[in-house]
Every structure is written in structure tokens, then in C-alpha cells.
N, C-alpha and C positions, 0 to 999 in steps of 0.2 A: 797360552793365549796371548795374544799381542797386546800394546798398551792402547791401539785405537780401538779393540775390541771391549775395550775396558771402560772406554772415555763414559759411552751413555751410561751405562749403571751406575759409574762414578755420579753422574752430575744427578743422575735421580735419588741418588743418597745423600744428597748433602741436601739438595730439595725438600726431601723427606726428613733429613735432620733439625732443619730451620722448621718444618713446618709443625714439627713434634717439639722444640724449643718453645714455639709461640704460644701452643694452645697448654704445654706444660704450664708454662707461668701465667696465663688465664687461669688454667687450674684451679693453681695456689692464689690466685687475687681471689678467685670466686670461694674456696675454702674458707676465707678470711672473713669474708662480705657477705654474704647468700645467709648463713646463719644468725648473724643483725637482721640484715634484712627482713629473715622471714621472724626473728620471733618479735620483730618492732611493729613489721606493720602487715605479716600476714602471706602465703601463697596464692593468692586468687587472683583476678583479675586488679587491675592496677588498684594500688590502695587509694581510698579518697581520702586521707591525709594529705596526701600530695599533691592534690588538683590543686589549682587556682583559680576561682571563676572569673571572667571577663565580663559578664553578663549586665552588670549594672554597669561599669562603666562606659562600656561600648552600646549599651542602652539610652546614657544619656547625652551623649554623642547624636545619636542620630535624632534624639528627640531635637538638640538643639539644633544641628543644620534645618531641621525641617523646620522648626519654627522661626527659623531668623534667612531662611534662605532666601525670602523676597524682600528681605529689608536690612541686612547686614552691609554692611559698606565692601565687607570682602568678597562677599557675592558681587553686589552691583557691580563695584569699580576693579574686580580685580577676577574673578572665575567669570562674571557673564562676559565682561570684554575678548576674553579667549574665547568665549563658546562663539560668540556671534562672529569672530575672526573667522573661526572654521566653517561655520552655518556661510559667511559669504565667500569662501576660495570655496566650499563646493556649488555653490550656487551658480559663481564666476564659469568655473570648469564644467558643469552643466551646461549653461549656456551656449558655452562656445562647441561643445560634441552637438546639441542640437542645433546647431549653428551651418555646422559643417554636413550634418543628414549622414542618411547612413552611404551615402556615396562618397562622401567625402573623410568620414572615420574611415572606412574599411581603405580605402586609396590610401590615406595616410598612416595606418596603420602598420598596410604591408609595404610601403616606400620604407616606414623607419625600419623595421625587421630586415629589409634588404641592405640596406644601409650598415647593421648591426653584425647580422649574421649571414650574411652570405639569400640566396634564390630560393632555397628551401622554405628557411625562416620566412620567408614574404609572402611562399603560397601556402604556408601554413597559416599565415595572418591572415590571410585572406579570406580563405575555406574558413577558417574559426567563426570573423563576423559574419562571414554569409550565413553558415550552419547558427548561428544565433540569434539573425533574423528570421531565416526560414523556420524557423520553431518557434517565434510569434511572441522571440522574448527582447526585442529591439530594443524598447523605452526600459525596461527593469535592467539590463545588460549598461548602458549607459548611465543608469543613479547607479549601478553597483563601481562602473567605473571611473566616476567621479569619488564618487567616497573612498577608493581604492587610490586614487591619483596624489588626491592630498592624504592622505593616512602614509603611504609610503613616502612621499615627500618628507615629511614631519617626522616618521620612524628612522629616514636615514638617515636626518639630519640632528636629530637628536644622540642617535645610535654612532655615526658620524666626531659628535664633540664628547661623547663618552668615551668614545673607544680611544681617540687622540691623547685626551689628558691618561688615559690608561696605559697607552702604549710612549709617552714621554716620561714616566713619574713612577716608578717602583711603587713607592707609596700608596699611589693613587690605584694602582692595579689592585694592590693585595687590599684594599680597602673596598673597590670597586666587583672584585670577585665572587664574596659570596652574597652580595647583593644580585647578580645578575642569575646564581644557579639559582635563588629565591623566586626571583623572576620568570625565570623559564620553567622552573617547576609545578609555581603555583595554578590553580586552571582556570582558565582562559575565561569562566563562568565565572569565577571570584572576584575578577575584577572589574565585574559590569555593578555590584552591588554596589562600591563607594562612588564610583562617577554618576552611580544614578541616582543618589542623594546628595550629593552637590550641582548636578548641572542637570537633574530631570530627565525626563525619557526626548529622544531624540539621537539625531546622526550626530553632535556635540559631544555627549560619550561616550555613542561608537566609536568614530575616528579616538577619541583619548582613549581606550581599553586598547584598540588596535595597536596604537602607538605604544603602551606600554607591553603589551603582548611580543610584538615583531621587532620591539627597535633592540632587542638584546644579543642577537647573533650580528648586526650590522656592529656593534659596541666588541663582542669578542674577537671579531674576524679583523675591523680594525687594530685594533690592539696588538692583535697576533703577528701583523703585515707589518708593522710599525717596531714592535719588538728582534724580528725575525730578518731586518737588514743585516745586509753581508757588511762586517765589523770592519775588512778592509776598506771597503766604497767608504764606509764614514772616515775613515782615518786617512785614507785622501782628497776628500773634500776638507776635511778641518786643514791638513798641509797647506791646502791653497789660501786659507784665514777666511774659512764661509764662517757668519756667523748663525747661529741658531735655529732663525727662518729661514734663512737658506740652505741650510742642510735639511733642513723639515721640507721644503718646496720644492730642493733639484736632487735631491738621492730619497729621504724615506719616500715622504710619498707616489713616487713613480715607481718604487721598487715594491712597493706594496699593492700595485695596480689591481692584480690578480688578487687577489681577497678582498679587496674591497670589492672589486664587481663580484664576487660569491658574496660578502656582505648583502650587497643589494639585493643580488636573487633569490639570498636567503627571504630577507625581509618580506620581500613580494611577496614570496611562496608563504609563510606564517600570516600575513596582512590578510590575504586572500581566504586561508582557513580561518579565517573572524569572521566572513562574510553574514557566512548563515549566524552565531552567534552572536554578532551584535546585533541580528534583526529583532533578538528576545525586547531589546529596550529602545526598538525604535528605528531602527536602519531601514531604511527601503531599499527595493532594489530586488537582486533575485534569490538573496536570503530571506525576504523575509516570505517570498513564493514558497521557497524547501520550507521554511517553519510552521506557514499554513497547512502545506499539504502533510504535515507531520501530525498534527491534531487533528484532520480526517480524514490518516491513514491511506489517503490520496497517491497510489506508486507513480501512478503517470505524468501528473503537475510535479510531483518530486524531481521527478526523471527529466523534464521539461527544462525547470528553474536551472537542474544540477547539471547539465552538459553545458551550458556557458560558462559557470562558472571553471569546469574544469577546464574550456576549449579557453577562458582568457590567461587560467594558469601556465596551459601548455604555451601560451604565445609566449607570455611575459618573461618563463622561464626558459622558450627557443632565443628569444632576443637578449634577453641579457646574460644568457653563456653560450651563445652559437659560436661563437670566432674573436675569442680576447686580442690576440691580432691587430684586428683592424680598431680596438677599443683604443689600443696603447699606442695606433698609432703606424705599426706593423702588417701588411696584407698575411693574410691567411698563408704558411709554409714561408715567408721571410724569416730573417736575422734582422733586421733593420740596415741593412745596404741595400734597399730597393732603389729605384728610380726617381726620383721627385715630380719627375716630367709626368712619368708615367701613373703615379698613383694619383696627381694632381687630374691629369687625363680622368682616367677612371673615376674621379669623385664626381668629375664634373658632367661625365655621360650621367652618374649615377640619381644629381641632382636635376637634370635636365627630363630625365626616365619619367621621373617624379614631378615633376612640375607636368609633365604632359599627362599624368596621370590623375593628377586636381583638375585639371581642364575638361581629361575625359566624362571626371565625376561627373562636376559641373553641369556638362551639358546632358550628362544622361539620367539626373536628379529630377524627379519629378515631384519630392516635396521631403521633408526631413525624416517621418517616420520609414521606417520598410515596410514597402508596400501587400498593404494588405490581402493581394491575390499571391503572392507571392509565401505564403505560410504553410507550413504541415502540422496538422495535430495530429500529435503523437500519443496524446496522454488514453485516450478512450481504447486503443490498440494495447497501450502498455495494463493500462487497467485490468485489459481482456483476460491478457495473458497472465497478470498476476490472479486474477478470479480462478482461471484454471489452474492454474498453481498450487491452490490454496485447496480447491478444491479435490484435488488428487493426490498432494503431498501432506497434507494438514493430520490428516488419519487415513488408518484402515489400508495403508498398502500390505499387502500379503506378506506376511512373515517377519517384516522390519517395522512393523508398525509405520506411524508417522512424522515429520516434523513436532506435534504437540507431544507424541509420546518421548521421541529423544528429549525434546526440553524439560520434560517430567526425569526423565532417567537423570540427566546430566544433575539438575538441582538437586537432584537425591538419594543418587550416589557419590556424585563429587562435590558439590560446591558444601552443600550442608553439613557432610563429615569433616570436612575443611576448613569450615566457617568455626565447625563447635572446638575442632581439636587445636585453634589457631586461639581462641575464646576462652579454654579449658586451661593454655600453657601457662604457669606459672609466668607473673610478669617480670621477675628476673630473670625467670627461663629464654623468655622471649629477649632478654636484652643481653644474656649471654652466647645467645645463639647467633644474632647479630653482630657483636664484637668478634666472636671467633670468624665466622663468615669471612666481615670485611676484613679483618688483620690477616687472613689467611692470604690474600688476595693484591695486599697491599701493604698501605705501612701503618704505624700507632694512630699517625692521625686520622687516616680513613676509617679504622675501626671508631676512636672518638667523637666522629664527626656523625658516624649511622648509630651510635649509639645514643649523642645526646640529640637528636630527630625524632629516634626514637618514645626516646623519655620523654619531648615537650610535647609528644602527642599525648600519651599518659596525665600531664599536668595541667594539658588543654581541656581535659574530660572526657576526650573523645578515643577511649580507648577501644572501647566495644565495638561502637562502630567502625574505626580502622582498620581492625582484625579483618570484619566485616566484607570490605572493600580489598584487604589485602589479599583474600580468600578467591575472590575472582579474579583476580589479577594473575595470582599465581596459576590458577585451572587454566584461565585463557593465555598466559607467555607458555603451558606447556605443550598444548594446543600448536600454538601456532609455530613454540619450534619442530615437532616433528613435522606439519605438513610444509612448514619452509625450507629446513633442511633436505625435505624429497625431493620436493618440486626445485629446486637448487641446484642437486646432484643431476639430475637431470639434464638442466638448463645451461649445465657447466660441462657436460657430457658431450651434447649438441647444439650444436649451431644453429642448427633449424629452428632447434626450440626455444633458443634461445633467441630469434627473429620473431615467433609467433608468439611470446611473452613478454616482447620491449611495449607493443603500445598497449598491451593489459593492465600493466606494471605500470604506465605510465597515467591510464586513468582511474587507478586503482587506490594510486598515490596523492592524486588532487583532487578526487572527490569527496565534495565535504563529509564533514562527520555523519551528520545528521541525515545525511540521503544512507547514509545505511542500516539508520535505525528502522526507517521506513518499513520496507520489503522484511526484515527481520522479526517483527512487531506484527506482521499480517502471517507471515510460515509460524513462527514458535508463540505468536502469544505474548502476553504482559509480564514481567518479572525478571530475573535476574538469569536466565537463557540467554534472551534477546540480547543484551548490553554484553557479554559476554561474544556472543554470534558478532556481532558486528566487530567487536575489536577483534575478533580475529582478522577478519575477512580485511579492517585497516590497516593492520600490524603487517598482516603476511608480504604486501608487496615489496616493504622496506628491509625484510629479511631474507628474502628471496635475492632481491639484489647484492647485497653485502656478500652473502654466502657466495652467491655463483662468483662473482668479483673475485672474490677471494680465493677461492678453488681456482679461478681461472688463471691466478697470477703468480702460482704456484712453478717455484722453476721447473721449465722442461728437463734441464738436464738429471735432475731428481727423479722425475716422473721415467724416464729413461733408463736410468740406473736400475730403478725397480722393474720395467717391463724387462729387463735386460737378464734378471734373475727369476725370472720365472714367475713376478707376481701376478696374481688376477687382478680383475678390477676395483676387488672389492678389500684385497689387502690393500694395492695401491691406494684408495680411499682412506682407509684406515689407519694405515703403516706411513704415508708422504703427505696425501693432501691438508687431511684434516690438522696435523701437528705442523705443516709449516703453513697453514692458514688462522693459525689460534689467535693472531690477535683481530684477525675479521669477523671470527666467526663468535668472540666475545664481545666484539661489538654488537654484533647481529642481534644476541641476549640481551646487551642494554638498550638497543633500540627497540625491540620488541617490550617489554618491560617498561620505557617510558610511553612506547604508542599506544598499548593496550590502557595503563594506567588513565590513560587523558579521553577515552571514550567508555570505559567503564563509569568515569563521572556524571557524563552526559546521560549514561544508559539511566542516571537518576530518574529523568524525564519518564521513563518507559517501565518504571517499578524496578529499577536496578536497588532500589534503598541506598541504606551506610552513608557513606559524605556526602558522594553525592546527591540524593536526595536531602540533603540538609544543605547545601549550597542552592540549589532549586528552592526550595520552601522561603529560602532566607532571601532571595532576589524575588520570588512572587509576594513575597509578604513585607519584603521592607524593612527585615528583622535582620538589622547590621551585627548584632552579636551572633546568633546562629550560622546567619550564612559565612561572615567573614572568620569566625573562631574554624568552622568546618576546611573552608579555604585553605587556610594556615595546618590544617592539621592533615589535610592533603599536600599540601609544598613538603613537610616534613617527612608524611611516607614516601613521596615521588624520591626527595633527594636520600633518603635512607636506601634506595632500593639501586638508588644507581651508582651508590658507594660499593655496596655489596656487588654487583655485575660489571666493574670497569674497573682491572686492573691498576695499580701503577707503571709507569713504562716498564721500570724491570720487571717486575712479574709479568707481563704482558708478552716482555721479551725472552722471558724464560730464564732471565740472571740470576731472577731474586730467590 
């Protein structure tokens, strides 16, 4: 046998070496430890030696903001001067959309998308406001996209001066880092409860939850751009004796162009899924339409509110990544040796298009709202069909029963075997299963880091319910990877299908949370089904993509070699695709896993229980130690879960 014939079972034995190394000496730590352990403080569920209550002090915290909130000097002269700052840029920005009428948005709307991204993007802007108007959500589309304007404004620029000092300063990075996976982890509900006892129910805490919600990928992606300059450009810029802003001004940040604008569109894209959730405290606009039609179970007004929001997503996200090009500077397929004449030319047709385009408005504006002949209701149609739906899928289909009986089966053969046996495990079991997991995966510190997450949910109190919560988490990422890896293989197979699942995928991905609780809540019913059903149904799109992506970019020459020896399709799946796609398709796992995790919360609202319904209770009730301790012991699972599902690069890359 040759020594290439050798090489693979060589490297999977040393693989299998190391990986019997690590859990050996876990082993022997847990030999050591586990027998303390249990005769100190017990096998069962976490011991309550170890809790720490927050309750009274986070109790008297909120007594006091409440009572000093209309007469403290730090309210007055220092929280309300910001609130009222925001209350008038959105007011400002308001004005000026009704200002301009919907002739005059939608004209300028697809002039800047033209301008941005190229012809497409502008009758995509276009189609979006009109289909927005036409569904009779004009006036709610415009408060949603004022509060949208400055909230992104404020997250960039925040996100912006974090990311700078992060990406100039070592320091400031590694100090800055696990504050921001804190950040992204925590849910998006947690953070309505402190802004709502300091600045009151209103758009003033919307826009701040938004901005702490979205200005965190604007803060990494900078950072990343800024860190990731090519070391030669710096080292001939310093030759010429630039000093420090000038290196910051003429080489990083133009070399970073490109993540910064994904910074933005990140931000947009997260800004925008706050919509419907900060309408719980006050947001007007067309979140707070999906919130209503969510308490009576309304699909149609759902459906109504929930197409703008996704058609302003789709804009926001055609316009600011259609064509980086012409962002930086460069027409679309240049190098930068174009013409000056020539793209000068073309800006100037481009601006002239556009100006005749305001004039057209102009004169064919017949008053600022869209006009009222001009609407389709949608929602009594949608209604219809959800009645029928409900009425034929609900029960009693021949043989398979119905939607109420699957959500009966699911909660009661999956979720509550899972719940108790997750409930049952020894709590050093559970933190040794963790450790091994993530060291398996990665390195000491990952395992460290998911294990003491782990533990501070144990010390927070909240360990039962955790389990809880982790129990559908897990049923729904398993869920959702087999029907994503199908639908994937598929989509990665064919072209076609992969054409007639780009704009599925694409509304599937920007429709808020909360429009899918709807429709799931009328087919299965109240309980921990629904909240489950929905994340899947959210999760999949983003799995779907990764997967096929990843299948797709699989080298041919590979794929060849094996059609070449006679494999089928289903080796070559097996045997090529999936093992030189591994670190997509581990992605795929941690995306799915965080997307399910963050509407599993939500499904509180709908009798999902566990944290989430203790982050709910604690934002309806005011009770900042409930909601906010529940919060934090949710940030703690999220980041535990995405230690264990994302490799380090070498393991990732197969080194390690």
C-alpha cells in the first residue's frame, strides 16, 4: 500500500489520538472533582448552596429609578435630554417623509437604490413602496421608517466608534469582545425592561434597545476591517512619514470599505428585526399592527403590517450591498482605471434622471398620504384562508390525524422526555458533558468559557427552567437540520430550484419573528409546539443558504475525480461534498442554534414557558429582577451553545 494511500487514516488517527488525550484527562479531573462534588453538595439538580439571589437588590434598584425618576437631576438633566433628543430627530424625519408624500418617498427612494446599486435595486424600491401603499400601510410604513432612520443612524455610529477604538488597540479589542458576544446573545426582549424604567414606555426606548440590539455587528465588522489591513499598504504609508490619522484616513479605512458597508447592512437588517419588538413598549409604526394582530390571533392584519416590513428589509438590504463598486467609488466590473469623464458623465445623467423624477412626483402628488382608492385588503382573504386551514388541518384528517394532534405527539414524545431527562442529569453531569463537547471542538478556553455559562446559570437560580428552554432548543435545531440539509441538497443539486427558493429564502429570512407566531398559534394551539413551529420555519431559511453555499463551492475538480471513479450521487454527497464543506455546514449548526434559540424566547408570549416566559412576566410586570436575572441566564445559554457548535479555526479546518 502506498504512503498516499496511508495519508487519511494516518491524519484520522492522530485526530482520534488528541481527541482520546482530551476527554482522558477530563476523565481524571472529573475522578478527582465529581466525588467532592457530589458528597458536598448532592446529584440533583443544581444545588442551592450555590445560588446567589439578585432579587432584593435588583429589586431596590427599580423601586428607586421609579421613584426618583421624575425628579432626580439624572433623569431630568441627563436621560430625558437624550430621550427628547431622539423624540425630535424622529419627529424631524417624520416630517420631512410627510413632507415629500408618498410620491415623493417612493421617487426618492428608487433614485438613491439606483444610484447605490445599480436598475434593479431602484425598481425594486419602487415596487416595495408602492406594494406598501397598496396594502393601506402608508402612514405605519413611514413612523416605522423614521424610527428605523435614526435608530440605524445612532447604531452605526455608535457601533462605528466602538469598532475603531477596537480595531486601533489590542487592548481595547480583547476587553471589548466579550462584551459584545454578551450583547448579541442576550434577547432582544431583555433589553426593553431597563430602558423602560429609565425613559418610560415610548419610541425613546425603542430607538435605545435598537441601538444596543444592532450596533454590535456594525462594532465587529469594523473592527475586523480595520484589524485585517494589508501590513505592507501600512508599512508604505509609514515610509512616506504619514502620521497616525493619516494612516487611519488614506489606507485603513478605505481598505476596510467593504465591511464596513456589511457593518451597515448588518445593522439595518437587526435594526429592522426590533421593529415588531419594540412596539411591546411603545414603538408605533407597523410593529406595533403585527403586535396587535398577535393578541387576536388576526393572520391577515399580520400579514398586512408584515410585507412592508419585509419589502423595506429587502430594499434596504438591495441598496446597501447591490454594487460596492460604485460605494468605493469604482463602477460595477472596474479596477479603478475607469474614466473620470465618463463616470462623471454618468453621475450626472444619473442625477439629472432623478431630479426629473422629483418633478414627476411633484406634479402627479395629489396630497401626501397614498391614496385612498388606490388600496387592496388583503387581510379578510387572508383571514379566509387561514379559517379554512384551521378548519381542515386543525384535526380529524384521515389517518394522520391533525396539526393539534402532532403538537400533542411532539410535546409528548419529544419535548417532555427531553425536558425531564435534561432536568434529571446530574448538574455536574451536565457540566461535564459541556466541557467535553466544547474541548472536543476546540481549545481549553472554549471549553472554560461554555462551562462557566454554564455554571452562572446554576448560581443565577435559574437552572430548571434553562434545562427547560434548552430542551426545545435542542428538539427544534434537530428539526430544522434535517429538513435544511434536504431542502439544501436539493437546492445545491439544481439550479432551478435553487432560482425558485432565492425569493422564499429571501422573505423568509426578513419576516419578523413575531408574524410567525401568528399562523402557528391558530394550526397547533397554545404551548410549547407553536414556539418550537415557528423557529423552525425562521431557522430553516438561514440553513438552507449556508448548506447549498457550501455544497456549491465545493471544488469541481474533486467532484470530478469521484464522478470519474464510479461514484453515485449519494457517495459523492457523502464521500466529497459534505467533508470538504465542514466548516459551512458547522456553521449552518451554529446559526440554526442561535436562530431557534432567539424565538423559542419569544414563543414565551404563546405559552412556550422557561426564560422566556420570565423575561415576558418581568417586562409586563416591571419586575426588573425576574425579567432581567432571566435575560442574563438566557445570554449565558445562548453563548454556552455557540461555544459547543463553532469550532476553532483548526478544528474547523481539520488540523486540530
Amino acid at each position: 500500500m502506498s504512503s498516499t494511500t496511508m495519508t487519511a487514516p494516518a491524519r484520522v488517527a492522530v485526530l482520534r489520538h488528541r481527541a482520546v488525550r482530551k476527554l482522558l484527562l477530563l476523565a481524571a479531573v472529573a475522578a478527582v472533582l465529581v466525588p467532592f462534588a457530589d458528597a458536598r453538595w448532592g446529584s440533583g439538580s443544581w444545588p442551592h448552596a450555590l445560588t446567589v439571589s439578585l432579587d432584593a437588590p435588583l429589586k431596590s434598584t427599580s423601586t428607586w429609578i421609579i421613584d426618583n425618576r421624575d425628579s432626580h437631576w439624572l433623569f431630568l438633566y441627563f436621560f430625558g435630554h437624550i430621550s427628547g433628543a431622539i423624540i425630535t430627530a424622529i419627529h424631524a424625519v417624520y416630517v420631512v417623509l410627510l413632507a415629500l408624500g408618498w410620491a415623493g418617498v417612493t421617487a426618492g427612494a428608487a433614485l438613491l437604490a439606483w444610484r447605490a446599486a445599480g436598475v434593479r435595486a431602484a425598481v425594486t424600491a419602487l415596487l416595495s413602496f408602492a406594494v406598501c401603499g397598496a396594502l393601506g400601510m402608508w402612514v405605519p410604513t413611514m413612523r416605522t421608517l423614521a424610527l428605523m432612520i435614526v435608530a440605524v443612524a445612532a447604531s452605526v455610529a455608535v457601533g462605528a466608534l466602538l469598532g475603531l477604538a477596537a480595531g486601533l488597540s489590542d487592548r481595547t479589542f480583547r476587553a471589548l469582545r466579550p462584551v459584545l458576544d454578551t450583547m448579541q446573545a442576550l434577547p432582544a426582549f431583555a433589553y426593553l425592561l431597563p430602558v423602560v424604567l429609565v425613559f418610560g414606555i415610548g419610541v425613546a426606548p425603542a430607538v435605545l434597545a435598537t441601538v444596543v440590539y444592532a450596533a454590535p455587528p456594525m462594532a465587529r465588522l469594523t473592527a475586523l476591517g480595520l484589524r485585517g489591513t494589508d501590513k505592507g499598504v501600512l508599512e508604505a504609508v509609514d515610509s512616506l512619514g504619514a502620521t497616525a490619522r493619516q494612516r487611519l484616513l488614506t489606507a485603513r479605512l478605505p481598505l476596510a470599505r467593504r465591511e464596513l458597508l456589511l457593518g451597515v447592512n448588518q445593522t439595518i437588517m437587526m435594526a429592522l428585526s426590533m421593529a415588531v419588538i419594540a412596539s411591546v413598549i411603545g414603538a408605533d409604526g407597523l410593529g406595533d399592527r403585527v403586535y396587535q394582530a398577535l393578541s387576536t390571533v388576526d393572520v391577515g392584519s399580520a400579514l398586512a403590517a408584515g410585507i412592508p416590513i419585509v419589502l423595506l428589509a429587502i430594499v434596504f438590504d438591495r441598496t446597501t450591498a447591490g454594487r460596492p463598486g460604485l460605494w468605493a467609488g469604482v463602477p460595477q466590473g472596474g479596477t479603478g482605471g475607469h474614466n473620470p469623464t465618463t463616470a462623471r458623465t454618468r453621475a450626472i445623467t444619473v442625477w439629472a434622471s432623478g431630479l426629473a423624477a422629483f418633478g414627476a412626483a411633484a406634479l402627479l402628488q395629489s396630497g401626501q398620504a397614498w391614496p385612498p382608492g388606490w388600496t387592496v385588503a388583503i387581510a379578510a382573504p387572508v383571514n379566509t384562508a387561514k379559517d379554512w386551514m384551521v378548519d381542515h388541518l386543525y384535526s380529524g384528517l384521515p389517518g394522520i390525524g391533525g396539526t393539534a394532534d402532532w403538537a400533542a405527539h411532539y410535546t409528548g414524545w419529544v419535548l417532555d422526555p427531553l425536558r425531564s431527562g435534561l432536568q434529571g442529569l446530574p448538574w455536574w453531569a451536565a457540566l461535564l458533558l459541556v466541557a467535553a463537547l466544547a474541548w472536543l471542538i476546540g481549545t481549553w478556553r472554549t471549553a472554560l468559557t461554555a462551562v462557566l455559562s454554564l455554571a452562572l446559570i446554576g448560581v443565577l437560580g435559574r437552572w430548571d427552567a434553562s434545562m427547560d428552554t434548552l430542551s426545545q432548543v435542542l428538539a427544534a435545531v434537530a428539526v430544522t437540520l434535517v429538513l435544511g440539509f434536504a431542502v439544501a441538497v436539493a437546492a445545491a443539486r439544481s439550479t432551478r430550484v435553487e432560482r425558485l427558493l432565492r425569493p422564499v429564502l429571501d422573505v423568509c429570512q426578513t419576516m419578523p419573528q413575531f408574524v410567525y407566531l401568528i399562523p402557528v398559534v391558530a394550526l397547533f394551539g397554545v404551548g410549547r409546539a407553536p414556539g418550537a413551529a415557528a423557529a423552525i420555519v425562521y431557522a430553516l431559511p438561514a440553513v438552507v443558504r449556508i448548506v447549498s453555499q457550501g455544497l456549491r463551492r465545493v471544488n469541481p475538480g474533486a467532484l470530478e475525480s469521484a464522478r470519474s471513479l464510479g461514484a453515485t450521487g449519494g457517495q459523492q454527497l457523502r464521500q466529497v461534498q459534505f467533508p470538504l464543506a465542514r466548516p459551512q455546514l458547522l456553521l449552518a449548526v451554529n446559526q440554526a442554534v442561535v436562530l431557534v434559540l432567539s424565538v423559542v424566547i419569544i414563543a414565551g408570549l404563546v405559552g412556550g414557558g422557561a426564560l422566556g416566559y420570565d423575561v415576558v412576566f418581568g417586562l409586563a410586570q416591571g419586575d426588573l429582577a425576574t425579567g432581567l436575572v432571566a435575560g442574563v441566564a438566557i445570554a449565558c445559554l445562548g453563548l454556552m451553545l455557540d461555544r459547543v457548535t463553532q469550532p476553532t479555526k483548526g478544528v474547523r479546518d481539520g488540523n486540530a
